[in-house]
Backbone atoms as SQL, in Angstrom:
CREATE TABLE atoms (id INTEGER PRIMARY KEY, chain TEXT, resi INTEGER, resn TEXT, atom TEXT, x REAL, y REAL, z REAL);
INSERT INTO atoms VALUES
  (1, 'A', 1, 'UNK', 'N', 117.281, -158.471, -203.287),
  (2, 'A', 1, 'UNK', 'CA', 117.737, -159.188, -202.120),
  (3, 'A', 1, 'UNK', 'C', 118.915, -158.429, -201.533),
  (4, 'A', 2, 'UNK', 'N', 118.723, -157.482, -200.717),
  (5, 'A', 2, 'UNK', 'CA', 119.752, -156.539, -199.882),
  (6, 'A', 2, 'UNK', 'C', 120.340, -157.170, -198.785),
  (7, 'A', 3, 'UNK', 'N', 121.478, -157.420, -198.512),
  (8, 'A', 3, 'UNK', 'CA', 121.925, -157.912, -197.384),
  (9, 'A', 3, 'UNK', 'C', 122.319, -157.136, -196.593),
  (10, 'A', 4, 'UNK', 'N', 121.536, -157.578, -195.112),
  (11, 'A', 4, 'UNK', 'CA', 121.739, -156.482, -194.116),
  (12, 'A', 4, 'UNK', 'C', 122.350, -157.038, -193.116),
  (13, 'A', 5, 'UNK', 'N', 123.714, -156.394, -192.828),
  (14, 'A', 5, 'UNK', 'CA', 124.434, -156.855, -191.364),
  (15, 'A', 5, 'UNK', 'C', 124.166, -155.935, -190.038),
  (16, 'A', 6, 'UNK', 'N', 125.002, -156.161, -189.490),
  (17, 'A', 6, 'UNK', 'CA', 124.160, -155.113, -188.519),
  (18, 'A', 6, 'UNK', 'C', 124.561, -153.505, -188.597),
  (19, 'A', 7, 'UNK', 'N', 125.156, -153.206, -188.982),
  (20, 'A', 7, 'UNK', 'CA', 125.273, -151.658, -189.811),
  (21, 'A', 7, 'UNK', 'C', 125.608, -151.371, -190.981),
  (22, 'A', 8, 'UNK', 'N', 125.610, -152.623, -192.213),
  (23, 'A', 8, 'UNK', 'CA', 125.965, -152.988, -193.438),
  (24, 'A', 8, 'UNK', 'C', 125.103, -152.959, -194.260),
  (25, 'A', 9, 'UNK', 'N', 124.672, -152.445, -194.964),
  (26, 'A', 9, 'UNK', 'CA', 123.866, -152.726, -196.057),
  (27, 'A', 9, 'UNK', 'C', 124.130, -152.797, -197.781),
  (28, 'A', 10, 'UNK', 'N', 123.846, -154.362, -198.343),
  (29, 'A', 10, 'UNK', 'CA', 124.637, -154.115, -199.499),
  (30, 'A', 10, 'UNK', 'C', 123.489, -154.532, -200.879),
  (31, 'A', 11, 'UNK', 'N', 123.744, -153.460, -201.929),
  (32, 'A', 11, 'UNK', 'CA', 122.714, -153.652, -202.634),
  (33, 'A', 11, 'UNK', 'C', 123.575, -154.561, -204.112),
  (34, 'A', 12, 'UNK', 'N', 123.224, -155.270, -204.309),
  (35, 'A', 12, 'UNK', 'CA', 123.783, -155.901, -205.659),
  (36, 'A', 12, 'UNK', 'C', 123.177, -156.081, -206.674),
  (37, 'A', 13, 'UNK', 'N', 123.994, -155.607, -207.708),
  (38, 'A', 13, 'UNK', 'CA', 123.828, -155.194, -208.884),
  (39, 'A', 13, 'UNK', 'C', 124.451, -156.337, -209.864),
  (40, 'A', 14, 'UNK', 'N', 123.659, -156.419, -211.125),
  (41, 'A', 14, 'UNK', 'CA', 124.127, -157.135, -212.137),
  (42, 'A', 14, 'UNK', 'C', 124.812, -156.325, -213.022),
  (43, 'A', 15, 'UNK', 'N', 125.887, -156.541, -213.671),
  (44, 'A', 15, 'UNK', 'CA', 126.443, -155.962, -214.530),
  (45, 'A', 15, 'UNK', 'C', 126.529, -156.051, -216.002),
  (46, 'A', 16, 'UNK', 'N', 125.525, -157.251, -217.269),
  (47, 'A', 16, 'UNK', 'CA', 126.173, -157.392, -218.041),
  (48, 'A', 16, 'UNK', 'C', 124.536, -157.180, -218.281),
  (49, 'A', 17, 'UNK', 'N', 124.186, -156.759, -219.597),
  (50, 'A', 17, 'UNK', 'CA', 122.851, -156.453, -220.349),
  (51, 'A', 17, 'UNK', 'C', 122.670, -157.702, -220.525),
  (52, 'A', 18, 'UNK', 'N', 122.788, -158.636, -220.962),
  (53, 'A', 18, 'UNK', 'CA', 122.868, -160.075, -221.884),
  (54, 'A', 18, 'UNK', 'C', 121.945, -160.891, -220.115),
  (55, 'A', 19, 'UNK', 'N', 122.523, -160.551, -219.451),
  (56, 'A', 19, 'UNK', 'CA', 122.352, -161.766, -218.138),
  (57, 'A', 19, 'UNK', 'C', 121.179, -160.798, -217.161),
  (58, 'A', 20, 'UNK', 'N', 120.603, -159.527, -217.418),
  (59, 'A', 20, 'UNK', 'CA', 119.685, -159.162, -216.575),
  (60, 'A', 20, 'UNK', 'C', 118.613, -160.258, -216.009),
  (61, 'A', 21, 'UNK', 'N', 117.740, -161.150, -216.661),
  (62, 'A', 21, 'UNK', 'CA', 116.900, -162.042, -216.403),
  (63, 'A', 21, 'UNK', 'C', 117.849, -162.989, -215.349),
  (64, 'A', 22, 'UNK', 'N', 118.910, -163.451, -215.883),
  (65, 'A', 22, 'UNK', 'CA', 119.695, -164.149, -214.892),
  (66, 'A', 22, 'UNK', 'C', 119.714, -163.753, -213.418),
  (67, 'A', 23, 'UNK', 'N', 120.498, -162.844, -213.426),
  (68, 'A', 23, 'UNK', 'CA', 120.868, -161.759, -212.363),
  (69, 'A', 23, 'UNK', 'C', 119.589, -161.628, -211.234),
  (70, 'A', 24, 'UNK', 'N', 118.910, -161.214, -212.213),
  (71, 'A', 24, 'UNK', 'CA', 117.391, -161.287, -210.698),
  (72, 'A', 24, 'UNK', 'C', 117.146, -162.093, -210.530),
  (73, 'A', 25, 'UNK', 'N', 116.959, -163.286, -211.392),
  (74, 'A', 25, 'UNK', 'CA', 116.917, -164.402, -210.446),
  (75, 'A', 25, 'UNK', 'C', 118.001, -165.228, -209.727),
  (76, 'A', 26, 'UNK', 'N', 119.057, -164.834, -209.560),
  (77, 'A', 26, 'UNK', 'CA', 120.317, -165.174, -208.876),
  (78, 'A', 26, 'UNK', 'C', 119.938, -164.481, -207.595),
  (79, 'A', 27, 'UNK', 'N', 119.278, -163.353, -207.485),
  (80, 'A', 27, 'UNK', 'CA', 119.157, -162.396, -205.982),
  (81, 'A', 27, 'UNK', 'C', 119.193, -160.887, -206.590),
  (82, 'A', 28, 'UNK', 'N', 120.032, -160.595, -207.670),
  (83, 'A', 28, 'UNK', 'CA', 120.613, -159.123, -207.951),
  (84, 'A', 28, 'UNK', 'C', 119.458, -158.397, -207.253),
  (85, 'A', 29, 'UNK', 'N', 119.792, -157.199, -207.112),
  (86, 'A', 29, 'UNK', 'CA', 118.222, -156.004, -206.731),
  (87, 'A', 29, 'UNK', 'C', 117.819, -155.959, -208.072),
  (88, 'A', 30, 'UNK', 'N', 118.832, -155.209, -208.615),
  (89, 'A', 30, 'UNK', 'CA', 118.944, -154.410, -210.111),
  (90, 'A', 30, 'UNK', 'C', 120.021, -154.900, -211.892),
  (91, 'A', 31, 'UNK', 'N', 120.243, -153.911, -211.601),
  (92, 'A', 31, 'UNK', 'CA', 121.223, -154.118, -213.010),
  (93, 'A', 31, 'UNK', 'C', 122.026, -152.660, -214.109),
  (94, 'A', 32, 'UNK', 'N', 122.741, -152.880, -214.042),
  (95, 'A', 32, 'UNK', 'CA', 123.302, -151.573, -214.881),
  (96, 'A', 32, 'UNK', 'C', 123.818, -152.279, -216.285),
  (97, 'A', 33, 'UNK', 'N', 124.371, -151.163, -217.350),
  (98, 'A', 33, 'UNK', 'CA', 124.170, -151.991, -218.821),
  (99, 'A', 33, 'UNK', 'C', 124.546, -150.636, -219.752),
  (100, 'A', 34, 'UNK', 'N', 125.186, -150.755, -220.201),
  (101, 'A', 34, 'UNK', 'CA', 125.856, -149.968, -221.134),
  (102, 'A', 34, 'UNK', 'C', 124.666, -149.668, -222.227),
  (103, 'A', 35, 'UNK', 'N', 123.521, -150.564, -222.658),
  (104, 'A', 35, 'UNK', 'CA', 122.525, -150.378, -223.502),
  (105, 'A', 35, 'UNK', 'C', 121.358, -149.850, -223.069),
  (106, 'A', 36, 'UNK', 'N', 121.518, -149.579, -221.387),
  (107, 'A', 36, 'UNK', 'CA', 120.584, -149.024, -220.821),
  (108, 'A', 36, 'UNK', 'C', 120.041, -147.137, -221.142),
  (109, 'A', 37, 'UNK', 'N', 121.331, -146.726, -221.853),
  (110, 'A', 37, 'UNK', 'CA', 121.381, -145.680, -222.265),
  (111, 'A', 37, 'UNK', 'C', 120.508, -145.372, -223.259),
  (112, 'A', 38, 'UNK', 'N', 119.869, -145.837, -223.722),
  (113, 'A', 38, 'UNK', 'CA', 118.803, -145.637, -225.012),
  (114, 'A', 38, 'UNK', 'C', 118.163, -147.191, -224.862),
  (115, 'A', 39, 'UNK', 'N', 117.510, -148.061, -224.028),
  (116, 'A', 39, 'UNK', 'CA', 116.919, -148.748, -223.762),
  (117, 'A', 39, 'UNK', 'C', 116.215, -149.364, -222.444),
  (118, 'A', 40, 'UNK', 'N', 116.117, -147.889, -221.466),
  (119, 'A', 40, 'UNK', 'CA', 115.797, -148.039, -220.387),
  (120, 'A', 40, 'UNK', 'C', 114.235, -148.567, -220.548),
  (121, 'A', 41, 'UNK', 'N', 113.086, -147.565, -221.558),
  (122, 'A', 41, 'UNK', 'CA', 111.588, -148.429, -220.891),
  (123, 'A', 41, 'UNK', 'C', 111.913, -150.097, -221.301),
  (124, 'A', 42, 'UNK', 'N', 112.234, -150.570, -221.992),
  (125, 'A', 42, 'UNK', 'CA', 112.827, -151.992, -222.358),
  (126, 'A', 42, 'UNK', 'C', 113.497, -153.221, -221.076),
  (127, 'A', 43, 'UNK', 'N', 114.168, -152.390, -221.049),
  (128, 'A', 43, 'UNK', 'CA', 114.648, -153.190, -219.646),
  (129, 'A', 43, 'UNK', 'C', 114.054, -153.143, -217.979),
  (130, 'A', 44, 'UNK', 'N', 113.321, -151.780, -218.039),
  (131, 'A', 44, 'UNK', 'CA', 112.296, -151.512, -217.113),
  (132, 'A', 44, 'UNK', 'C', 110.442, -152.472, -217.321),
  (133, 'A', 45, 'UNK', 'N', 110.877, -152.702, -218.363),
  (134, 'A', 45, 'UNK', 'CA', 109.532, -153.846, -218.590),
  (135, 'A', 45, 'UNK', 'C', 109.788, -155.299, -217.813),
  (136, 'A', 46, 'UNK', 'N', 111.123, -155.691, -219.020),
  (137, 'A', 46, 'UNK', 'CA', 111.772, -156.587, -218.269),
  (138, 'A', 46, 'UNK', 'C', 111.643, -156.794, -216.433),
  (139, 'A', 47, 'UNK', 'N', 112.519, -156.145, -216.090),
  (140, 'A', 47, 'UNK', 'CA', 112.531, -156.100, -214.810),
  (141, 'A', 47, 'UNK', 'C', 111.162, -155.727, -213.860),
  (142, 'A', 48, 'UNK', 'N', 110.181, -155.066, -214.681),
  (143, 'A', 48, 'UNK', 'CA', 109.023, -155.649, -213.619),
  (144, 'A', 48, 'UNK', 'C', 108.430, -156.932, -214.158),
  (145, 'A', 49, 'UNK', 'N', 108.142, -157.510, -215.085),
  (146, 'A', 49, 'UNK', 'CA', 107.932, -158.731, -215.660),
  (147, 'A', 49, 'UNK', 'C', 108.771, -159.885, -214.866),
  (148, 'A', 50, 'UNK', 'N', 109.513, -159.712, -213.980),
  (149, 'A', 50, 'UNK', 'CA', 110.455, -160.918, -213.591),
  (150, 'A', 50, 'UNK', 'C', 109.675, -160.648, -212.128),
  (151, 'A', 51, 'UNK', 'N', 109.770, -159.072, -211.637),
  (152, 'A', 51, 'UNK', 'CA', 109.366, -158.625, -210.343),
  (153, 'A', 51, 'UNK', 'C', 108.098, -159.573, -209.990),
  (154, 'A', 52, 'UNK', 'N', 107.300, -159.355, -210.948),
  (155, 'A', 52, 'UNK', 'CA', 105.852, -159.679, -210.969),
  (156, 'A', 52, 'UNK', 'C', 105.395, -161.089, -211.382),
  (157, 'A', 53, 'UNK', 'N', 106.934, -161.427, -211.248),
  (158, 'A', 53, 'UNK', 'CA', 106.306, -163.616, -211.688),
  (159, 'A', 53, 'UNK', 'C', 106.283, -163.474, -213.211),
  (160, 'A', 54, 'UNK', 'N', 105.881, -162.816, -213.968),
  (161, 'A', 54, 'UNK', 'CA', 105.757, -162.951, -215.651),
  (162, 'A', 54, 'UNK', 'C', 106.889, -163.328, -216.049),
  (163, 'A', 55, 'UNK', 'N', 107.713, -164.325, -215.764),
  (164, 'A', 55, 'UNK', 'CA', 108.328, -165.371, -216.545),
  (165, 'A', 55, 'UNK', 'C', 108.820, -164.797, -217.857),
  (166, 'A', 56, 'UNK', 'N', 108.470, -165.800, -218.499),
  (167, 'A', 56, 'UNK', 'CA', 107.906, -166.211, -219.538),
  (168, 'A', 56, 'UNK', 'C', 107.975, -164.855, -220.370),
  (169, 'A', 57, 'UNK', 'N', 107.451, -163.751, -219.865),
  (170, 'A', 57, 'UNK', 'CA', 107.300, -162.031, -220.720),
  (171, 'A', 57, 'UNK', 'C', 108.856, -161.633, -220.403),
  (172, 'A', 58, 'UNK', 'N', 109.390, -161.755, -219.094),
  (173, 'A', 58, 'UNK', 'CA', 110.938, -161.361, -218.804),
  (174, 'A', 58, 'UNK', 'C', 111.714, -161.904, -219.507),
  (175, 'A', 59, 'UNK', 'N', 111.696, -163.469, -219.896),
  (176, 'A', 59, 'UNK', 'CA', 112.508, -164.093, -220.670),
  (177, 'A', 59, 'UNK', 'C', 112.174, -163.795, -222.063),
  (178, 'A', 60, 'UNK', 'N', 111.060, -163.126, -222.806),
  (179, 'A', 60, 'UNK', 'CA', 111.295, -163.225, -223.900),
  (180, 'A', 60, 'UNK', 'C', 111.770, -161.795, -224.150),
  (181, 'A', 61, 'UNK', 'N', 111.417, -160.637, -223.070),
  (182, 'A', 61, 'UNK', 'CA', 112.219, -159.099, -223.116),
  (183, 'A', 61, 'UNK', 'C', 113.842, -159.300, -223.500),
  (184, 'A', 62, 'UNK', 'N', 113.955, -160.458, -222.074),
  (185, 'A', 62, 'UNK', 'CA', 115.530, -160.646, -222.354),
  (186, 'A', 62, 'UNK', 'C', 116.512, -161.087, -223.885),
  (187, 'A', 63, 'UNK', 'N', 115.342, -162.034, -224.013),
  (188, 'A', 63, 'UNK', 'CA', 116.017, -162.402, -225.407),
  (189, 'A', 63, 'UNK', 'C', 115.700, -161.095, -226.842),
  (190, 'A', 64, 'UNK', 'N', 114.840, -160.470, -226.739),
  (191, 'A', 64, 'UNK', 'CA', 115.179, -159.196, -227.338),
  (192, 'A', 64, 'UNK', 'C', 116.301, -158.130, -227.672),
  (193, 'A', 65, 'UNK', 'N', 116.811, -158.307, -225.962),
  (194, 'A', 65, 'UNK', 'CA', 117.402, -157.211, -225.902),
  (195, 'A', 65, 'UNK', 'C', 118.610, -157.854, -226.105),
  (196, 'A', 66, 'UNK', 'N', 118.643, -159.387, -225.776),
  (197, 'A', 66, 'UNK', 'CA', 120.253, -159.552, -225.950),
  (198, 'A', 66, 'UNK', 'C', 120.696, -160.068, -227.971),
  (199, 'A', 67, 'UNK', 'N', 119.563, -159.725, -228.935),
  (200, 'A', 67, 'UNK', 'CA', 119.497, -159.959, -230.198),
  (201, 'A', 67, 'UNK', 'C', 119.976, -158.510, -230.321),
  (202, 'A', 68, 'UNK', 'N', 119.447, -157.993, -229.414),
  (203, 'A', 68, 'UNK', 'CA', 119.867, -156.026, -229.990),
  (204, 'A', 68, 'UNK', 'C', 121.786, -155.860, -229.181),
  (205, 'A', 69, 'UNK', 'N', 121.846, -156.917, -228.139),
  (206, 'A', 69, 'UNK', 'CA', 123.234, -156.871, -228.329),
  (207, 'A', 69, 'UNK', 'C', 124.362, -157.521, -229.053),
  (208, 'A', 70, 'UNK', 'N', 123.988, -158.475, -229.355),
  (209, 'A', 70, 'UNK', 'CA', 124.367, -159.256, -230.735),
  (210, 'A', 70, 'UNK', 'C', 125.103, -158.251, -231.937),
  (211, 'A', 71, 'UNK', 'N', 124.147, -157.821, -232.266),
  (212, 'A', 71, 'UNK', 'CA', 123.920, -157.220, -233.455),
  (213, 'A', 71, 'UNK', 'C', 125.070, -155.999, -233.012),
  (214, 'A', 72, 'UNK', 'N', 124.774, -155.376, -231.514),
  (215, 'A', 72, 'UNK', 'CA', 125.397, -154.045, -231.522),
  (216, 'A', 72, 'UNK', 'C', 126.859, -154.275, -231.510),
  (217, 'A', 73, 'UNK', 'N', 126.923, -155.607, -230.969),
  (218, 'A', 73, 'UNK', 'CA', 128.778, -155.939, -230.106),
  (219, 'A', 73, 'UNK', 'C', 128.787, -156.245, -231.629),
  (220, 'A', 74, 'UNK', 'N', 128.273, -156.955, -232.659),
  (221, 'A', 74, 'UNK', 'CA', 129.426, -157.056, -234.359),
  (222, 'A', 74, 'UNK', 'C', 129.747, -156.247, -235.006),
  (223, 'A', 75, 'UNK', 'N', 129.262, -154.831, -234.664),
  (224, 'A', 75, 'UNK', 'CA', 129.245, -153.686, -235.537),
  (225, 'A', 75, 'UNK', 'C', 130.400, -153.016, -234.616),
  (226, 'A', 76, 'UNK', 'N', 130.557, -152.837, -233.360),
  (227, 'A', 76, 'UNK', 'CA', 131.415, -152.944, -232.387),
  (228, 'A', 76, 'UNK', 'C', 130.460, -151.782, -231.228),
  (229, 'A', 77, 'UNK', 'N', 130.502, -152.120, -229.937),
  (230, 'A', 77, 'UNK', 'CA', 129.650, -151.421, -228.747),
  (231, 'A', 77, 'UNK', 'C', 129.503, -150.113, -228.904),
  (232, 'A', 78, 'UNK', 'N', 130.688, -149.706, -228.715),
  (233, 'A', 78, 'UNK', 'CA', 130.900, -148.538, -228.974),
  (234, 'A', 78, 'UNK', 'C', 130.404, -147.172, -229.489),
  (235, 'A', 79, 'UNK', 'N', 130.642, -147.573, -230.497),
  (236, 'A', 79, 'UNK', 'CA', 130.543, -147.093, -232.246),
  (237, 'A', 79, 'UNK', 'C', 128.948, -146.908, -232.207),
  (238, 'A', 80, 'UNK', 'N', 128.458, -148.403, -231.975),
  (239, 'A', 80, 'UNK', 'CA', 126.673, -148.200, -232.170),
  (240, 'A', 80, 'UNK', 'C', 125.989, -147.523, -230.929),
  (241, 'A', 81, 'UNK', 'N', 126.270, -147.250, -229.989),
  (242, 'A', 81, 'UNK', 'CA', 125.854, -146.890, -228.537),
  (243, 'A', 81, 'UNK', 'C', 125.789, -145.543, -229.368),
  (244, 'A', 82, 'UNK', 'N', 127.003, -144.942, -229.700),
  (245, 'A', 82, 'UNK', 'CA', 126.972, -143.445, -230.285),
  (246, 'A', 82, 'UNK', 'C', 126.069, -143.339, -231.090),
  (247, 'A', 83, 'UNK', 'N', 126.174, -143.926, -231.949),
  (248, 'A', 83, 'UNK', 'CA', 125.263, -143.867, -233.568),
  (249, 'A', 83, 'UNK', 'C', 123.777, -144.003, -233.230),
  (250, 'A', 84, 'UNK', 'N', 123.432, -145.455, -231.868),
  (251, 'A', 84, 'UNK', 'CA', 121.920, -145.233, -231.281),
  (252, 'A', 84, 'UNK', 'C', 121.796, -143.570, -231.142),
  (253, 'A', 85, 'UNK', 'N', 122.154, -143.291, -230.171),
  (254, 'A', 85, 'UNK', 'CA', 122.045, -142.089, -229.069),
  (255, 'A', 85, 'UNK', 'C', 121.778, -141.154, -229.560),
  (256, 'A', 86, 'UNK', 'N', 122.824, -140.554, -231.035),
  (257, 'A', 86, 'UNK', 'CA', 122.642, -139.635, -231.845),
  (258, 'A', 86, 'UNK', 'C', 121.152, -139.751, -232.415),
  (259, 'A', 87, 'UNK', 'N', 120.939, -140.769, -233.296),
  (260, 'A', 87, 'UNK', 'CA', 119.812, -140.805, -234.178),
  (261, 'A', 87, 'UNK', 'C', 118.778, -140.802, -233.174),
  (262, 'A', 88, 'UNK', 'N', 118.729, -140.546, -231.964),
  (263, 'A', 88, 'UNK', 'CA', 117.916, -140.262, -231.333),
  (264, 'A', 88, 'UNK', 'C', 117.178, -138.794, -230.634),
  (265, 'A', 89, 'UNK', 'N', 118.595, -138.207, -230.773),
  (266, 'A', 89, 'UNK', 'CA', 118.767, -136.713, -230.710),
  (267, 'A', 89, 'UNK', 'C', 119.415, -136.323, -229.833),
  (268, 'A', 90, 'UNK', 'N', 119.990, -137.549, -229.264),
  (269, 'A', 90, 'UNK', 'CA', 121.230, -136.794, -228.187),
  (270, 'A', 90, 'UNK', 'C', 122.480, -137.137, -228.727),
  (271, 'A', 91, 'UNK', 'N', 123.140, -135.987, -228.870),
  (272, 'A', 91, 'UNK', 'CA', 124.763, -135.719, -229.528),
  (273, 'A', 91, 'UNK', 'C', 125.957, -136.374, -228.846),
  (274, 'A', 92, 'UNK', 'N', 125.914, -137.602, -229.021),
  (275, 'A', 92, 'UNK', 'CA', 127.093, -138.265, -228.342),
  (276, 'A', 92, 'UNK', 'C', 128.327, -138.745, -228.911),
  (277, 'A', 93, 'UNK', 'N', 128.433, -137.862, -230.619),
  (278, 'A', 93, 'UNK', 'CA', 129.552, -137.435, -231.058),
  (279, 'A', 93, 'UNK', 'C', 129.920, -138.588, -231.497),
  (280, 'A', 94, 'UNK', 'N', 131.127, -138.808, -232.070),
  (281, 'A', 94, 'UNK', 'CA', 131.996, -140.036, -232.865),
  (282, 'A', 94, 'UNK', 'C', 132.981, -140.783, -232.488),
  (283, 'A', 95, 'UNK', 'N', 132.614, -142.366, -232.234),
  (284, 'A', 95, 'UNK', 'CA', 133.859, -143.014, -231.441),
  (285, 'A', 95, 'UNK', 'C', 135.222, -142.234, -231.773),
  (286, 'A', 96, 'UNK', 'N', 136.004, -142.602, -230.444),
  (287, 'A', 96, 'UNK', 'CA', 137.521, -142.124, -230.368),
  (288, 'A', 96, 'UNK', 'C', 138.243, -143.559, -231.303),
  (289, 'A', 97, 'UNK', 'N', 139.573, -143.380, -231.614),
  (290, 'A', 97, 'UNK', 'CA', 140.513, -144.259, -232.284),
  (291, 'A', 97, 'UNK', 'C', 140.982, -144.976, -230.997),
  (292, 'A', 98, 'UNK', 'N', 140.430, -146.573, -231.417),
  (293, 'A', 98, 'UNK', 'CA', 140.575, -147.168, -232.359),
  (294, 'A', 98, 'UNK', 'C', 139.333, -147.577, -233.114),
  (295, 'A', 99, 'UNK', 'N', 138.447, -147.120, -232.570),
  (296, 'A', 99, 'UNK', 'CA', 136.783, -147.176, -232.836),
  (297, 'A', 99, 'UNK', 'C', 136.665, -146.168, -234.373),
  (298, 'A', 100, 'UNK', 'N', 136.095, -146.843, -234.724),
  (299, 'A', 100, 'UNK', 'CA', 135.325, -146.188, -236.176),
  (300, 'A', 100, 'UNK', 'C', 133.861, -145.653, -236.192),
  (301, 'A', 101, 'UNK', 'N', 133.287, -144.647, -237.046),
  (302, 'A', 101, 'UNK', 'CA', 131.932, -144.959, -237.466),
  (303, 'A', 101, 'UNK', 'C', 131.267, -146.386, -238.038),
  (304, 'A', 102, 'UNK', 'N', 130.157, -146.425, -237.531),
  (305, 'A', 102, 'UNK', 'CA', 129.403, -147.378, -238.569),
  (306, 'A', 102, 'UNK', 'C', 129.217, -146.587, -239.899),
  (307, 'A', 103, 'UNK', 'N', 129.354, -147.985, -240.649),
  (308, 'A', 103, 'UNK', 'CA', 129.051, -147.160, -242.335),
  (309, 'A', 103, 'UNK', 'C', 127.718, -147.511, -242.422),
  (310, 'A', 104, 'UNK', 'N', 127.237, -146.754, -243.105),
  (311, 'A', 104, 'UNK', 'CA', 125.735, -146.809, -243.759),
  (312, 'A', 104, 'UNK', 'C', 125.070, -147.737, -243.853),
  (313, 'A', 105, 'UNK', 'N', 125.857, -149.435, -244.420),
  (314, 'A', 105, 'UNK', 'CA', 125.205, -150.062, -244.368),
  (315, 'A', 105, 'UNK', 'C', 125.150, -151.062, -242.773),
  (316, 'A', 106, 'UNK', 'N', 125.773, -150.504, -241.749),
  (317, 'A', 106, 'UNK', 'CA', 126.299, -151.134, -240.346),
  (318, 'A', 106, 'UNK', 'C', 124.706, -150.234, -239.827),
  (319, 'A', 107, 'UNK', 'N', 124.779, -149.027, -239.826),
  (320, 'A', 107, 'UNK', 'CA', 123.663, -148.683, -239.161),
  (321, 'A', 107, 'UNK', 'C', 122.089, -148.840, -239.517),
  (322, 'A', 108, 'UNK', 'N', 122.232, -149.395, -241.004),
  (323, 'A', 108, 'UNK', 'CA', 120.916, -149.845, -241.537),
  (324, 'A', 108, 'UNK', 'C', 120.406, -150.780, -240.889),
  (325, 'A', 109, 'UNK', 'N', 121.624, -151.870, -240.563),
  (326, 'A', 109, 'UNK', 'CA', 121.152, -153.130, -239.685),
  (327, 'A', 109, 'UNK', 'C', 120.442, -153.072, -238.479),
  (328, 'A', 110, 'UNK', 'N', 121.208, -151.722, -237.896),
  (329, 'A', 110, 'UNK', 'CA', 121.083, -151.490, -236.132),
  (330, 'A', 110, 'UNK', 'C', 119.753, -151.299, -235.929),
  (331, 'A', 111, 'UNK', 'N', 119.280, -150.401, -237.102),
  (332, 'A', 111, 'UNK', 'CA', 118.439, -149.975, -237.149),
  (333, 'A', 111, 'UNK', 'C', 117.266, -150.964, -237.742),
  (334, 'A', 112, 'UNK', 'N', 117.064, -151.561, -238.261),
  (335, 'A', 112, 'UNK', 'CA', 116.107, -152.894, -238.758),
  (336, 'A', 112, 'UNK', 'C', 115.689, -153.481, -237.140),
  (337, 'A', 113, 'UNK', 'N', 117.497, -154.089, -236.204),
  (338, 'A', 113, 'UNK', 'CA', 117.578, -155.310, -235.402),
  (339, 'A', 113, 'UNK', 'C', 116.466, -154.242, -234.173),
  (340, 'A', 114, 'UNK', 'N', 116.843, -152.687, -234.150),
  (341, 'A', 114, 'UNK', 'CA', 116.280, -152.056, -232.678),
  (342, 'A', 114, 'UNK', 'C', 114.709, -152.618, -233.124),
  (343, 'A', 115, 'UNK', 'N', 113.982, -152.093, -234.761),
  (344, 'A', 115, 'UNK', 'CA', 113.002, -151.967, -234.591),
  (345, 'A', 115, 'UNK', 'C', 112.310, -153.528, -235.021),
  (346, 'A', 116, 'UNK', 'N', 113.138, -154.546, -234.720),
  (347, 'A', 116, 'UNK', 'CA', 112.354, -155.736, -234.633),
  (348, 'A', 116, 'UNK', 'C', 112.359, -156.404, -233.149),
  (349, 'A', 117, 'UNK', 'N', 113.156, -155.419, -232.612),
  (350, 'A', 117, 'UNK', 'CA', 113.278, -156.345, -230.977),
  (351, 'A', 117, 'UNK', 'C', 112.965, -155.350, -230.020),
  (352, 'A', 118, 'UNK', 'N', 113.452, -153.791, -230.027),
  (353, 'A', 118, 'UNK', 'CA', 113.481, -153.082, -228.989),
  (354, 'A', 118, 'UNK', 'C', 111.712, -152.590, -228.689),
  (355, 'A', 119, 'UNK', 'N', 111.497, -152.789, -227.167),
  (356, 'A', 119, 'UNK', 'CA', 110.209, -152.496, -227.167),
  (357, 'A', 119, 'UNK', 'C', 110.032, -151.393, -225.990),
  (358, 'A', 120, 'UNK', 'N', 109.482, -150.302, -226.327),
  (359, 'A', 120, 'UNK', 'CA', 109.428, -149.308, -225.558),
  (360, 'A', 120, 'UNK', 'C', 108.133, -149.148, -224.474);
């Protein structure tokens, strides 16, 4: 839903991963998301699933993805965004201080919660 004035054009964006399903149906166009970084086909399902009336498939994408943020915000955002990204094969190196690594058993979890919810 773009609002057009008469030489204005404004595109709005949702900002929080957790509220994408919300957001489009509030009007948003789109959505940006810090988890979008290693969960774009996921949220690109989502978002045609809402596009396309599928309800019901958008809302349960959503609740996926916001179990995979759950999980990521207790271990802390950060920290796991890196630790995703890496084990994926892109080198996005080791939170700065005051951020820590996940320990071994922090990324075991991440890794269980992606592959019971994240859907590519």
């Amino acid at each position: 839903m773009s609002w057009r004035g008469s030489s204005t054009s404004i595109i709005l964006m949702n900002g929080y991963d957790e509220t994408m399903a919300a957001g489009l149906a509030l009007g948003a166009d789109g959505s940006i998301g810090s988890t979008f970084n290693f969960m774009y086909p996921h949220y690109k399902k989502l978002y045609d699933a809402f596009r396309a009336r599928r309800l019901e498939e958008a809302l349960a994408l959503q609740i996926k993805a916001n179990n995979i943020m759950s999980a990521l915000c207790a271990v802390g955002l950060i920290p796991a965004i890196k630790y995703v990204l890496t084990a994926m094969g892109i080198p996005a190196g080791l939170p700065r201080r005051p951020f820590t690594p996940l320990s071994e058993e922090q990324k075991r979890w991440i890794d269980q919660v992606l592959e019971e919810n994240l859907v590519q």
